[in-house]
N, C-alpha and C positions, 0 to 999 in steps of 0.2 A: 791246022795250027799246032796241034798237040803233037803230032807224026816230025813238024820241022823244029820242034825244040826237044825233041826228043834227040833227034840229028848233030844236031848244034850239042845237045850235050857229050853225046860219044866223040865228036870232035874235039870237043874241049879238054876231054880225057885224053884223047890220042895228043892232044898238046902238053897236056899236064906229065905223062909218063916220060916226054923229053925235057923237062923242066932240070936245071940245075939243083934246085933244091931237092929233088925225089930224091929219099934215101941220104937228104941232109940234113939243116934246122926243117923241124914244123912248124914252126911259127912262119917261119918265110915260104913254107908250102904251103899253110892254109890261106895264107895274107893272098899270096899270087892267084892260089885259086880262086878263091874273091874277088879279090880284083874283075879276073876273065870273066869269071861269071856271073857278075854287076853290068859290066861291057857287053857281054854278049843278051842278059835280059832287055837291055835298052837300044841292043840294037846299034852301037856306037860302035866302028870299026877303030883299030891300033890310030891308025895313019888319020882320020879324022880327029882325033881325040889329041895328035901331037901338033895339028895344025889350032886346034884350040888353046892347048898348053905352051902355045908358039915354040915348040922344041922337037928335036929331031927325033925317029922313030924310033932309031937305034939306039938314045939314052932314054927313050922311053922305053922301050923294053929291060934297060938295065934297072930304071926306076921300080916297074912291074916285079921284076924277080929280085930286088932287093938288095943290087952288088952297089947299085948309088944310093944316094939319100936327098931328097928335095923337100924344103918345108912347104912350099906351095902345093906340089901336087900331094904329099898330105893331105893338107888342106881340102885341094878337091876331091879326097879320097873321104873323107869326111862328110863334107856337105852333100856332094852331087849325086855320091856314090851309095851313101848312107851304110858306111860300112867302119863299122865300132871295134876296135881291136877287145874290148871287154868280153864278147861275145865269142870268141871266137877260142 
């Protein structure tokens, strides 16, 4: 269990270093990291998560790195996700 989140984290890295925001806002780099990596603790893949947000993958990836803005998924960035912009 420790070996495959260990895994999942170097991936997440290797996603992060392709990220629009590396080497731009931090704030929109740590938000995205968070993001992934609330996603990835739970186990909740991209494409399931846009079938919940009933929205397509591709604005959910723009919502994730920050180039759109939705009050809802806020929202579920809040509640579901339990991820506080104060913290961060």
């Amino acid at each position: 269990m420790k070996r495959e989140l260990i895994e999942k984290i170097k991936i997440l890295e290797q996603k992060m270093s392709k990220s629009p925001n590396n080497g731009g806002s931090r704030f929109l780099y740590k938000r995205e990291r968070m993001i992934r990596f609330q996603l990835l603790i739970r186990n909740l893949p991209q494409k399931q998560l846009a079938k919940h947000l009933k929205i397509t993958e591709s604005y959910l990836s723009k919502l994730i790195t920050g180039e759109r803005y939705s009050q809802e998924f806020e929202i579920f960035i809040t509640k579901h996700l339990e991820i506080n912009y104060c913290f961060m």
